[in-house]
C-alpha positions in Angstrom: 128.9 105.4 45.1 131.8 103.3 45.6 135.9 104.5 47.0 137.1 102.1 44.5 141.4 102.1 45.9 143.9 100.9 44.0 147.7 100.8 43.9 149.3 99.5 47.0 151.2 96.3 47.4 154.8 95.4 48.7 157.5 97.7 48.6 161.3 97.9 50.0 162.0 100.9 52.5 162.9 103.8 50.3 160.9 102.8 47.6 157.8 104.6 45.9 154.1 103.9 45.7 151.0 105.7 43.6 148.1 105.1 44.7 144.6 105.7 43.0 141.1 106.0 44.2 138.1 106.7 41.9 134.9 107.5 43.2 132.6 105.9 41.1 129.4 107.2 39.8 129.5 110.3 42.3 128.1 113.5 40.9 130.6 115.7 38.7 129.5 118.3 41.3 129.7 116.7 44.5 133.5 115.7 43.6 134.4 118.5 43.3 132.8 120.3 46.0 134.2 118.3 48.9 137.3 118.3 50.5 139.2 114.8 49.9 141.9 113.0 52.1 143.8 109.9 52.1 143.5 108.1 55.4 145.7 104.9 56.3 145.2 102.8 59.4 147.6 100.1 60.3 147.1 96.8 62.9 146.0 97.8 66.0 145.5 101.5 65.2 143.0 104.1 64.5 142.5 104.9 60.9 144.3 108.4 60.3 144.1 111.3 57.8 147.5 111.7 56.3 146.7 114.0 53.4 144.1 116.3 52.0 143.1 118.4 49.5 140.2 121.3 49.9 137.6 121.9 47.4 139.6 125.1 46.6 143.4 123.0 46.0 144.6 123.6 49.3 146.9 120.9 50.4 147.6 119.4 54.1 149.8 116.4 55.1 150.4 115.0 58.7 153.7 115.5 60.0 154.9 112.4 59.2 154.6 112.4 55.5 155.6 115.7 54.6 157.9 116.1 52.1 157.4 112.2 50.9 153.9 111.9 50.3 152.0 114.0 47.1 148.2 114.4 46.9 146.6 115.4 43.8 143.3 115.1 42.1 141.2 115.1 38.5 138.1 116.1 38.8 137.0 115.0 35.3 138.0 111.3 36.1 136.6 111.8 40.1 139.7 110.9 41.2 142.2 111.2 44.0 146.3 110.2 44.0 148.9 109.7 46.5 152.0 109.7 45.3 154.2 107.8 48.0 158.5 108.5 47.8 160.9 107.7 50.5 158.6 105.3 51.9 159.6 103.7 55.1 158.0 100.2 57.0 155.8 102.8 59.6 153.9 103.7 56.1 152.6 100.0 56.3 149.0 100.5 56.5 145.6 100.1 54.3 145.1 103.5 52.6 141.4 104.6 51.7 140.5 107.7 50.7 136.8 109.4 50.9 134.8 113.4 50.8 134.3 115.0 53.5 131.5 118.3 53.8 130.3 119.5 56.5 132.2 117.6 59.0 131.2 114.4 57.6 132.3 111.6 55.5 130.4 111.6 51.7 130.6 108.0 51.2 131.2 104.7 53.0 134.0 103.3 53.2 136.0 101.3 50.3 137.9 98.2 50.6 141.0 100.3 50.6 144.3 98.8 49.5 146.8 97.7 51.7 150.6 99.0 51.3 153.1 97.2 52.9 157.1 98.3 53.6 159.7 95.9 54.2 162.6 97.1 56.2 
């Protein structure tokens, strides 16, 4: 299975960003049973969650998206979204998104794709 992410690229502060990431060739029912996030890590940092979405639709965001950043997700196409508003140069990062059951990660990770914010 591959975290194929797609959507990022340069943007101006205040701008907005959709990101996709399609996992391909995963099980119908393994998609669906895992919880999914979006995780970001920018130069010189740890990779962080920033939003997730439970197997049952419940929704969490870090602190310093909330209100700006939208996860959703289609099962049928095993896919994931982030839908990126009022987006600000701290939002620079490479996003990836994977599963996660049972306190670990379902798949390696992808190549991500890398969002950058200019001031």
């Amino acid at each position: 299975v591959q975290l194929q992410a797609s959507g990022g690229g340069l943007v101006q502060a205040g701008g907005s960003r959709r990101l996709s990431c399609v996992a391909s060739r995963t099980i119908l029912s393994t998609f669906i049973s895992a919880d999914w996030g979006w995780y970001r890590q920018a130069p010189g940092k740890q990779r962080e969650l920033v939003a997730s979405i439970s197997n049952n639709g419940r929704m969490n965001y870090v602190d310093s998206v909330k209100g700006r950043f939208t996860m959703s997700k289609d099962n049928a196409k095993r896919s994931v979204y982030l839908q990126m508003n009022s987006l600000k140069p701290e939002d620079t990062a490479v996003y990836y998104c994977n599963g996660l059951r049972g306190g670990s990660y379902l798949y390696n990770w992808g190549q991500g794709t890398q969002v950058t914010v200019s001031s």
